[in-house]
N, C-alpha and C positions, 0 to 999 in steps of 0.2 A: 087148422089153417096151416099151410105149408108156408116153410121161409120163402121160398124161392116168389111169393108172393106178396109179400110185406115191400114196403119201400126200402127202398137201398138203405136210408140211413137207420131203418130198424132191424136189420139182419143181423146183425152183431153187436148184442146190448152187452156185452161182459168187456169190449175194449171202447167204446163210447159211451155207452148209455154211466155206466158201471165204472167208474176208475176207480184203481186202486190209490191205497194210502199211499204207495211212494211217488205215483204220479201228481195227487194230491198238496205232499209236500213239496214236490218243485215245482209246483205251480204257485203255490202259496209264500214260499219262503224267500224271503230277499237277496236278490243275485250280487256276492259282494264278489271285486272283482280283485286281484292283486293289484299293490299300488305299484306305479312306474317309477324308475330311476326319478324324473323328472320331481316327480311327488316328493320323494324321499332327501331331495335335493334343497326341495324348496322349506319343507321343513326342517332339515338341518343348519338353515340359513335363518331362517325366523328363529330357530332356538339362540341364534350367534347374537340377532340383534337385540331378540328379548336381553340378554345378558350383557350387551351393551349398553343399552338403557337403564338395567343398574347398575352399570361402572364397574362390572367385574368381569367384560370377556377377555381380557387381556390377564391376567391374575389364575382364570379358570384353563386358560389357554397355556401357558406357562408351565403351572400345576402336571396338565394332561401329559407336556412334552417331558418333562424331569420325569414323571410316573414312567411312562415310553420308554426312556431309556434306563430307568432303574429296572425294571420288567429284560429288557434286554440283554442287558449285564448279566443278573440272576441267569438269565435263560443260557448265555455262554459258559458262564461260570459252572452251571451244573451238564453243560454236556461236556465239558472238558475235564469235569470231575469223573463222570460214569466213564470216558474213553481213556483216560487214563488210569482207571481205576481196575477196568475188563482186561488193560498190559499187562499190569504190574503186580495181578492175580497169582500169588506162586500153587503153584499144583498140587494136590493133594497125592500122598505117595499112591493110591490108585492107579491116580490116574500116570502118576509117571512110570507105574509098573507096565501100564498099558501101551503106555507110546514108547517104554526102552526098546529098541530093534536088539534080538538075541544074538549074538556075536558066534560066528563059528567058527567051530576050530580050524588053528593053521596046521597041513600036513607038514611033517620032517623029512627032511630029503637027507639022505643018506649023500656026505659030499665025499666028491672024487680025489681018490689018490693025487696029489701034486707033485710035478715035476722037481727034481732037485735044484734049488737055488745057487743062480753061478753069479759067481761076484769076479764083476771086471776092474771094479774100483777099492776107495778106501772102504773100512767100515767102521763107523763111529757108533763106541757102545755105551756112550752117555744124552744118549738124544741127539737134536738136529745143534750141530755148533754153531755160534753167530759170526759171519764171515763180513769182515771188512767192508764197507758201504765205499765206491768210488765217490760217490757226492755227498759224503758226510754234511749235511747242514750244521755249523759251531752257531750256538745262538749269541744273540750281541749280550757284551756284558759292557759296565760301565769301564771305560778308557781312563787309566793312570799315569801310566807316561805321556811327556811332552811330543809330540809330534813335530815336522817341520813344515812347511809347503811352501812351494818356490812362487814368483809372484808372476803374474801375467799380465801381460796386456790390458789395459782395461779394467784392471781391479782396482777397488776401494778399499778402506777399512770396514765401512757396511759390509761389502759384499763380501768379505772375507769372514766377517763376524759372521754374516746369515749359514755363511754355507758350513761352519762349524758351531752352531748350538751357541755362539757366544756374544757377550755385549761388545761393544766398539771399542769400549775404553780397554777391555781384557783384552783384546790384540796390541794396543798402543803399552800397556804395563808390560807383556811378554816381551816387546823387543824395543829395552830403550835405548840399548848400544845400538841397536839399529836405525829407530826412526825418532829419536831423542822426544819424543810426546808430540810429534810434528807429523798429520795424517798426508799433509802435501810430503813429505820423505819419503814416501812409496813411489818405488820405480821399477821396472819389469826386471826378474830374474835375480831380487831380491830375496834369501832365504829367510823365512820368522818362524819364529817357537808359536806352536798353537797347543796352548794351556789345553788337559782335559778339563777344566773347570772353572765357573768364571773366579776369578781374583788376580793377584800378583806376581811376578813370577823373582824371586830376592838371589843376587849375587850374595854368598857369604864373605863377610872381609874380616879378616883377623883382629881381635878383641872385641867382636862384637857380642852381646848376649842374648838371649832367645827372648827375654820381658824387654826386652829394648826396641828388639828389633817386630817382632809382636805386637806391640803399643802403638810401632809406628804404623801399621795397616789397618789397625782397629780391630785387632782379632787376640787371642788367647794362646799363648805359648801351643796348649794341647792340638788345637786346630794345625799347626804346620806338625808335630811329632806324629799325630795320628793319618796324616796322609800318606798312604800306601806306598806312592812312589817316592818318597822321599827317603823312605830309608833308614830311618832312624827310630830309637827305641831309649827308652827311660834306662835299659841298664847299662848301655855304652855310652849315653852322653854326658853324665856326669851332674856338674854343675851349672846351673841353667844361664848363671853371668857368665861362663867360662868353659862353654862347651865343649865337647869333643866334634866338631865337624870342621874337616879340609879348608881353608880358604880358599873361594873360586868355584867351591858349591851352588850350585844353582838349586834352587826350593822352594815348591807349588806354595804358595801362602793364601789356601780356597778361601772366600768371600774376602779377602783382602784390597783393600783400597788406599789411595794415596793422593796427592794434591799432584797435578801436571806441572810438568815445568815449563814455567814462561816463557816462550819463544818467541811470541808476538813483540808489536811496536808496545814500550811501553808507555807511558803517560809522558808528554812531551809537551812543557808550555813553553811561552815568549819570554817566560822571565827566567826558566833553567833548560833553556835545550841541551846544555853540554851536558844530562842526564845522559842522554843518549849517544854517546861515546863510545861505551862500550860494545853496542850492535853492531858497530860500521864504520866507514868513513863520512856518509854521508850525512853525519852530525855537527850542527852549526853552532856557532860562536855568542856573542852575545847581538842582541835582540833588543832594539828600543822601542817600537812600538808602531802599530799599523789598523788596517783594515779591521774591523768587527760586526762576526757573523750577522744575521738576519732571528737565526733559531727556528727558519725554514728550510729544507735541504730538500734538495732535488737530486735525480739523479745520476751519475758521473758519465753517462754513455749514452746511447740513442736506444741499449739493447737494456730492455727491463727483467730479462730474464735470468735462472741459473745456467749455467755451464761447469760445476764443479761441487763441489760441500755445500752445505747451506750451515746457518748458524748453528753450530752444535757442540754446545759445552762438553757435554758425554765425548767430544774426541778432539776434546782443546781446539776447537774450530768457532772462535768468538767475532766470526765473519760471514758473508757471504761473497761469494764465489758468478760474476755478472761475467755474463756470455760478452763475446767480444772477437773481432779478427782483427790479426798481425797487422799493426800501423793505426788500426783505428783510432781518432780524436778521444781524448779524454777528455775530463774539466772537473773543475772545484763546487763540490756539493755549494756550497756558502763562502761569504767571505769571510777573510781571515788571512792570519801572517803562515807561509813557509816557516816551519821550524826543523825538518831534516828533507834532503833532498841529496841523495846518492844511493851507494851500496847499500845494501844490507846483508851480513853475516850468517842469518840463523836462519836462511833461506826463501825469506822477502825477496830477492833479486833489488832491482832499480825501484825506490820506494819515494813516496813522497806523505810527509805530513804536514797538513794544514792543525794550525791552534785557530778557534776562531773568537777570542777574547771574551766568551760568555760561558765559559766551563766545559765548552765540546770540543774535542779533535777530531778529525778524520784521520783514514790512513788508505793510500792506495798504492798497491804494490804489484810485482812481477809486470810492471812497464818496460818498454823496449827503446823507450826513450825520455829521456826529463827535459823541460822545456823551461824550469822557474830554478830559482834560487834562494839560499837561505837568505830570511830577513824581506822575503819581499811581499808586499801585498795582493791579494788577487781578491777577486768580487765571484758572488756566486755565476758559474758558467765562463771562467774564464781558462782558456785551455792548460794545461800541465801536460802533457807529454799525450804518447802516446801508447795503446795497447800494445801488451808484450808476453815472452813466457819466459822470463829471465828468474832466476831461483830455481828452489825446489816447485818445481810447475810441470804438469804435463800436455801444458796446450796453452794457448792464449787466451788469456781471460783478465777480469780487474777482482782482485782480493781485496774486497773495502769494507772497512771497519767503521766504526761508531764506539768512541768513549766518552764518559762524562765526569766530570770532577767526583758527583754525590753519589752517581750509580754504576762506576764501573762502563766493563764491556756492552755494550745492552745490543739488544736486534735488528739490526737495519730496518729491518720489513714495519716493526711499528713506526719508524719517523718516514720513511720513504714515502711520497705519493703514490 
């Protein structure tokens, strides 16, 4: 029987009737299929809560992230090992025989005849000589001699001490024939000695001796002998009570100090005004009795501010210095008795001092006018004269002071309102 006569589905028994075993197994065998993200998702979220449920995803979670980054570490650690490791590989002579590039040789040139050398100048046969610098830079060295500087317009003792390296009081010790320890004694076109160095600067006067005069600055004989500019030496001066130096010497006495000399008002009550005698004329007689302060003190002027020095021991300035114009009204901190009212000598100008019978004075000075008298009462805010620049003064201002029986010259600015 011929195929071409069999029914269609029996013509080909070896791929239908007939399968093979491979056909067999995928028909048979279970179609597993990969799992999806989603799958993978959702079980990694049930492992989170399983371990939630025992109270350890937070612990296992932790764990996982320190592992993380110790794994990380490691990981940098060891490529920065190998990369610096493959630099810093030095080469084995091989291989540096291999990579040397061979050097070839330099040809020699046969050099040319030269001209005969003509000299139009000097010729120096010990090398290049060192010639004279027009701008020689001298570098600064420390300053031994006394210098002068004339005064200007406008200068103070501060500003004279800043602009030379030195303290306030060192310009006030250098010129006491000049400004007798009195910083208002500066006036323009006045010459002063400016110390190289802070201290004293000593007139020598005949019978004096070197421990005496030494003692008196707080310093060591050796300290004035060993200063440069002074000039002196251990085998020309002899004996140190009785030495060999000129009188009328003048001599640096470095870190040297001394007490200022009182020029100011001094301590003036109602029961000894003719203390003050000796300042002026305008020191008063005797004194029976009056007005007594408050131990509140106000102002003297309408102007709260400086116009000149402010309180500074450092240059015997035991005042302040209240701004002011020519004519303006004055008045009396507090009350209290007049105990000087006139001149003043030692360059106060027109002064006035109030006692105000509880241990305080006042004093206000370089007025242009006096308006009270000795012995007479006045109350806080009762006028005395008016603003001036009479004295050693270079403008118009009120020089007002504060003393106390138990504390001396003291501050204004702490009792002032």
């Amino acid at each position: 029987m011929d195929d071409d006569s069999l029914p269609e589905e029996l013509q080909d028994p070896s791929e239908e009737l007939f399968p093979t075993n491979e056909d067999r197994n995928l028909d048979t065998a279970p179609q597993v299929e990969p799992e999806s993200e989603s799958t993978q998702e959702s079980r990694f979220f049930m492992l989170v809560e399983n371990l939630s449920q025992l109270g350890i995803a937070d612990s296992v979670l932790r764990l996982g992230t320190h592992m993380l980054f110790i794994a990380l570490a490691l990981l940098v650690v060891w490529a920065m090992r190998v990369y610096y490791l493959n630099i810093q590989m030095p080469e084995t002579p091989q291989q540096a025989a291999q990579a040397a590039v061979l050097s070839t040789p330099t040809p020699t040139y046969i050099m040319p005849d030269l001209p005969p050398l003509s000299i139009d100048g000097d010729i120096y046969q010990a090398g290049i000589p060192r010639l004279a610098q027009v701008h020689t830079t001298i570098p600064t060295r420390p300053r031994t001699e006394v210098i002068t500087y004339v005064v200007e317009a406008g200068d103070t003792v501060f500003g004279i001490a800043e602009m030379f390296g030195l303290k306030p009081e060192t310009i006030l010790w250098g010129n006491y024939l000049i400004l007798a320890d009195n910083p208002h004694a500066l006036v323009e076109g006045q010459e002063l000695n400016i110390l190289p160095i802070d201290g004293t600067y000593h007139r020598w006067s005949a019978g004096e001796g070197l421990n005496g005069v030494s003692q008196g600055y707080s310093v060591i004989p050796e300290d004035i002998i060993n200063w440069e500019g002074n000039n002196l030496s251990l085998e020309t001066l002899g004996d140190f009570a009785n030495p060999n130096i000129e009188p009328g010497t003048f001599l640096v006495v470095p870190g040297g100090s001394r007490q200022f000399v009182t020029w100011s008002a001094p301590k003036i009550t109602r029961s000894n005004p003719g203390v003050a005698k000796f300042i002026g004329p305008g020191a008063c007689g005797t004194i029976v009795d009056g007005a007594v302060g408050t131990g509140a003190f106000i102002w003297p002027s309408g102007n709260h501010f400086l116009s000149g020095y402010d309180y500074s021991p450092s240059t015997n300035h035991f005042a302040i210095d209240i701004d002011g114009d020519l004519g303006e009204p004055m008045w009396a901190s507090d009350s209290g008795v007049v105990v000087y009212a006139g001149w003043n000598n030692f360059g106060y100008g027109n002064m006035v001092v109030i006692d105000h019978g509880n241990g305080w004075q006042t004093a206000y000075a370089h007025m242009q006018v006096i308006t009270v008298g000795c012995g007479q009462s006045v109350f806080q805010g009762t006028p005395i004269g008016t603003i001036g620049s009479t004295g050693k003064s270079s403008g118009p201002h009120i020089h007002y002071e504060m003393l106390h029986d138990n504390y001396g010259k003291v501050n204004p600015w702490d009792f002032l309102p």
